[in-house]
C-alpha positions as CSV (number, residue, x, y, z in Angstrom):
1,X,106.2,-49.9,-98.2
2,X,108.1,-47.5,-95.8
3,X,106.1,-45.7,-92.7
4,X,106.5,-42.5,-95.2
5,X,104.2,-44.0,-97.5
6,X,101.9,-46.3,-95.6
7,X,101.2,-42.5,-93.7
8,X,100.7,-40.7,-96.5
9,X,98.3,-43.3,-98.7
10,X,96.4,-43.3,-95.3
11,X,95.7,-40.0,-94.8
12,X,94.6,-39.8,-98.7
13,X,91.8,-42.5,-97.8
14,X,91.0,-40.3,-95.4
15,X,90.7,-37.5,-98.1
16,X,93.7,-35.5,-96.4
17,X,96.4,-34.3,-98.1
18,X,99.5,-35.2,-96.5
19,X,103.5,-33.2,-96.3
20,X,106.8,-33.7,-94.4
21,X,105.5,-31.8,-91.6
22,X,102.8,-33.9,-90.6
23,X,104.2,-37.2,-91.0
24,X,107.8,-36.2,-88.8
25,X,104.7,-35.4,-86.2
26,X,103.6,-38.3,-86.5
27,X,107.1,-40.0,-86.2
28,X,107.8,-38.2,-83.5
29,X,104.7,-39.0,-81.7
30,X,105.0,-42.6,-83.1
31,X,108.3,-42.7,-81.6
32,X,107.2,-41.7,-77.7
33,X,104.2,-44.2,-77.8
34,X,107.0,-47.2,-78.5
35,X,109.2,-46.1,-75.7
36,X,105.8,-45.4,-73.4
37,X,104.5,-48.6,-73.9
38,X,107.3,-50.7,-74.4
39,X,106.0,-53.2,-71.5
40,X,103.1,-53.5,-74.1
41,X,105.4,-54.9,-76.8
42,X,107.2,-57.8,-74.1
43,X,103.8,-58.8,-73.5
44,X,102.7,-59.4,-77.2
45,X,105.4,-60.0,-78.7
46,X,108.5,-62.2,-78.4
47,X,111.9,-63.0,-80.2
48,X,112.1,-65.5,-82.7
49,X,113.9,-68.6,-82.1
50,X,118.0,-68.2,-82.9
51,X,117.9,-64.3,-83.7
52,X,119.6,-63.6,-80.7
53,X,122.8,-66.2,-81.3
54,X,122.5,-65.8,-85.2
55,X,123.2,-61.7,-84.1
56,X,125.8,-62.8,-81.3
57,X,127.8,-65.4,-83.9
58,X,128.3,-62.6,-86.5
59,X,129.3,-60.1,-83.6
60,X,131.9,-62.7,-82.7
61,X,133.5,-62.7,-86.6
62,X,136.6,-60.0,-87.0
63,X,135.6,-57.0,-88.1
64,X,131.5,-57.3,-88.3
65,X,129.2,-54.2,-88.8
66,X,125.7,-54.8,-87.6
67,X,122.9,-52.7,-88.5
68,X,119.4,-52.5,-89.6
69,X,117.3,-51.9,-93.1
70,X,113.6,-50.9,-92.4
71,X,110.6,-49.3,-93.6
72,X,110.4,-48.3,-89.8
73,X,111.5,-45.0,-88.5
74,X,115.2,-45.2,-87.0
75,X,114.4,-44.2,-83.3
76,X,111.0,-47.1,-83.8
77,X,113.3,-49.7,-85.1
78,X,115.7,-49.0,-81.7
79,X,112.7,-49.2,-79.7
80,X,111.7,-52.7,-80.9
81,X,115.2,-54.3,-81.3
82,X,115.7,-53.0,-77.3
83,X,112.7,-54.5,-75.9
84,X,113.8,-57.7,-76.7
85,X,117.2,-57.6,-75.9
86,X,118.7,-58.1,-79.9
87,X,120.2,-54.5,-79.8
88,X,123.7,-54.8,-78.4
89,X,125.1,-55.6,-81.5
90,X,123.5,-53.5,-83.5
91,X,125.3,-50.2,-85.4
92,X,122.0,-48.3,-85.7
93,X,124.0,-44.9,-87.4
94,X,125.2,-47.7,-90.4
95,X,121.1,-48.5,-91.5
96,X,118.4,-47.8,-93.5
97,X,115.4,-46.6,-92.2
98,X,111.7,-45.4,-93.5
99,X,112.8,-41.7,-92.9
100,X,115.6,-42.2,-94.9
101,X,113.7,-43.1,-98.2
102,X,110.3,-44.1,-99.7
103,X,112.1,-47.3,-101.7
104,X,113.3,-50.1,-99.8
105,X,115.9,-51.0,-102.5
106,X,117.1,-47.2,-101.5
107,X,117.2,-48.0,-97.9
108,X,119.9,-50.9,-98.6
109,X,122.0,-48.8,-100.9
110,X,121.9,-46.1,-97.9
111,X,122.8,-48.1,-95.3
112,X,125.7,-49.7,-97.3
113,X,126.9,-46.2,-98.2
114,X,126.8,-45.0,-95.0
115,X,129.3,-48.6,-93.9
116,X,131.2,-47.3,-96.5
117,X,131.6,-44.0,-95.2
118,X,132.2,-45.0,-91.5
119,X,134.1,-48.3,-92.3
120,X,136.3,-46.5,-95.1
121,X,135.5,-50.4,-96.7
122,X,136.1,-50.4,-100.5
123,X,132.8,-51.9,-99.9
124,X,131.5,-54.3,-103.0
125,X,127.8,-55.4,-103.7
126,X,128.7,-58.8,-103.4
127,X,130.7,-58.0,-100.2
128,X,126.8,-57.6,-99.0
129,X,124.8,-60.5,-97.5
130,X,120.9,-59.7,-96.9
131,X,118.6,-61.3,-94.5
132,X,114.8,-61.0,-95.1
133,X,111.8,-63.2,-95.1
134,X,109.4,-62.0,-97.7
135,X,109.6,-61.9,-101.4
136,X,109.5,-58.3,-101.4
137,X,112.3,-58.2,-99.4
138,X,114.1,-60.6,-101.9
139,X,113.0,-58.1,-104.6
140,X,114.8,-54.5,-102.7
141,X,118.0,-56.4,-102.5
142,X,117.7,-58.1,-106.6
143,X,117.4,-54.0,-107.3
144,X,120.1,-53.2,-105.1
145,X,122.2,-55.9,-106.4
146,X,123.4,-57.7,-103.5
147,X,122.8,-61.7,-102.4
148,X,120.3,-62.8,-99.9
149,X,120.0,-65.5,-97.2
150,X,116.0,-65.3,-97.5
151,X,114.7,-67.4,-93.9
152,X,110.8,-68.5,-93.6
153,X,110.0,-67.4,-90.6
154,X,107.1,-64.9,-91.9
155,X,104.2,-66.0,-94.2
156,X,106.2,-66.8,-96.9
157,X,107.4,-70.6,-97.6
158,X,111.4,-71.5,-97.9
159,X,110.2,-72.5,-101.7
160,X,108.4,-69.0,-102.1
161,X,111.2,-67.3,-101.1
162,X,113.7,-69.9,-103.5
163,X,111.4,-68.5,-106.4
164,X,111.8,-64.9,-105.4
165,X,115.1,-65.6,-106.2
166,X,116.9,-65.5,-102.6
167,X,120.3,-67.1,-102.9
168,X,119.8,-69.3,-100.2
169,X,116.7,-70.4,-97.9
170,X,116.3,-71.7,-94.3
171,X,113.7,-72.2,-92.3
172,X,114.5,-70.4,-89.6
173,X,117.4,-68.8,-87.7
174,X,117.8,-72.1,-85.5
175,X,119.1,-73.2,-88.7
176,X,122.2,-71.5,-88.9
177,X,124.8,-73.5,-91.2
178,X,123.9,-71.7,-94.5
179,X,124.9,-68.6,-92.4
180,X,128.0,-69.3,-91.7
181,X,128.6,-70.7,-94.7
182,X,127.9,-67.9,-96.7
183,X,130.0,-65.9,-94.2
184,X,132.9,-67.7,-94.4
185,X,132.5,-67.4,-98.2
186,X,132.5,-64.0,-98.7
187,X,135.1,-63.3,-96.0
188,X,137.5,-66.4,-97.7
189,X,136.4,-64.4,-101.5
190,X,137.5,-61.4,-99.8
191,X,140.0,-59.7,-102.4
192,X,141.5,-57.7,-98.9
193,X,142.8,-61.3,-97.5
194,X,146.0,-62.6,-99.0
195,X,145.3,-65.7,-100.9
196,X,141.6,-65.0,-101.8
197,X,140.0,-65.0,-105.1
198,X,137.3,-63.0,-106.5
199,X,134.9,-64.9,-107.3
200,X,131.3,-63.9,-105.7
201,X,127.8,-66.1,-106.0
202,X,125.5,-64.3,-107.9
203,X,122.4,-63.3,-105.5
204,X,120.3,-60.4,-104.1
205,X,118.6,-59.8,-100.8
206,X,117.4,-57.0,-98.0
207,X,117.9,-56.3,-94.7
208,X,120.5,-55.6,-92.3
209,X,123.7,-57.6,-90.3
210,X,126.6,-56.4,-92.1
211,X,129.9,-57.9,-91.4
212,X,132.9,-57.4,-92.9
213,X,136.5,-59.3,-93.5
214,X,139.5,-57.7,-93.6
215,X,138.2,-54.3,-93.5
216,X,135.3,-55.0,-96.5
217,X,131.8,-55.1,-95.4
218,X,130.0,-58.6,-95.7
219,X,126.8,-59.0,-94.5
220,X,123.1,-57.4,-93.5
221,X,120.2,-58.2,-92.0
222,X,116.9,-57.1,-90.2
223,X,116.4,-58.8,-86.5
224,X,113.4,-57.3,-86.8
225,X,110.2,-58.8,-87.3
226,X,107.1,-57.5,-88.2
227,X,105.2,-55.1,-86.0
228,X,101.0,-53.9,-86.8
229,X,100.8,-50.3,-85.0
230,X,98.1,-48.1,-86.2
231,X,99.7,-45.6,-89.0
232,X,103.0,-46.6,-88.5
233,X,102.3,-50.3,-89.4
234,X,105.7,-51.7,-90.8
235,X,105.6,-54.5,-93.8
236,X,109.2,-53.6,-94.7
237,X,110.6,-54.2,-91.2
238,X,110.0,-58.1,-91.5
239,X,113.8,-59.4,-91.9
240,X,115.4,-62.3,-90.6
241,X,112.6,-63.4,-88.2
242,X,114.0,-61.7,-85.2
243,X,110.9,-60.2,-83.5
244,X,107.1,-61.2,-83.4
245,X,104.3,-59.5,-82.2
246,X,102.1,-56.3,-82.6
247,X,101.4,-52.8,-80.9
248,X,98.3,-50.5,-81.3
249,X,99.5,-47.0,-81.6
């Protein structure tokens, strides 16, 4: 679920009948308590081990596009990607956030549009690699139709995630071979290189680092890990085990 929904099924237990109004309210209060207690976050939370490198390799690649797909609000998702320090790559206008759409699947068919648009990338689904950890992460990107390097750093096994139907499983980003192997796949399958063929492995995914080769856009993942915070709890936000840790909004 994205913070739109998790808001308004909330304020239905609580017999209230939610609109747009009140949750951007809420967003935008949601947003100042993040920046306001940001100290709060460094205190109970931390980075996962090999999110920061994994983000810093694909920078280094020719032509990468980081960003971010979320169930979190955009200027949330900034917040918590800042705090510990996993931002500096990151193409935050390129994403998919929870105010963007109610369907996650939607959220990584936004943010590839919007690489698309800013890239000018004849931009293929199976130019995309996803990066999530939970099988309903797996499931967005099997709707969007793109692959998925699926990593276990959540509460979900590598086999779990294998029967999701992730195209390729790790146990965590310390573990970084299959990523640049699937990299230098799609980049060496990139029909924009001289010499390359077409040929794509079949897969799906979620998330968002996107890089891409030769002008096409290759790869997405989520550094950010998920964050409990009163409504604006964030399920979708788990993705490629960057951040741990919770807030109480």
């Amino acid at each position: 679920m994205t913070e739109p929904v998790i808001f308004c099924r909330t304020a239905q237990l609580h017999g209230i009948t939610s609109d747009r109004t009140m949750f951007d309210e809420f967003a935008r209060r949601s947003t100042e308590l993040h920046r306001l207690r940001a100290h709060d976050l460094r205190e109970r939370g931390h980075a996962l081990p090999g999110a920061a490198a994994a983000i810093d390799t694909v920078a280094a690649l020719d032509g990468v596009v980081q960003s971010v797909v979320t169930g979190n609000i955009r200027a949330v998702a900034r917040t918590k990607l800042q705090v510990f320090g996993l931002d500096t790559h990151i193409q935050f206008p390129h994403g998919g956030y929870g105010d963007d759409h109610d369907d996650r699947a939607e959220l990584v068919r936004t943010a590839t549009a919007r690489t698309r648009a800013a890239t000018g990338a004849q931009l293929a689904l199976a130019d995309v690699l996803l990066i999530g950890d939970t099988p309903a992460d797996v499931a967005a990107a099997r709707a969007a139709g793109v692959p998925v390097l699926a990593v276990a750093t959540g509460r979900t096994t590598a086999a779990e995630l294998a029967d999701a139907g992730a195209t390729t499983t790790i146990r965590d980003l310390q573990d970084a071979a299959p990523l640049h192997a699937l990299l230098r796949f799609n980049c060496a399958n990139d029909p924009a290189r001289p010499g390359a063929s077409t040929s794509y492995p079949s897969g799906r995914g979620s998330r968002a680092v996107r890089a891409h080769c030769g002008g096409r856009t290759g790869v997405e993942w989520s550094p950010v890990r998920r964050f409990g915070h009163g409504l604006a709890g964030c399920p979708v936000s788990a993705g490629a085990g960057g951040v741990e840790g919770g807030m109480d909004a």
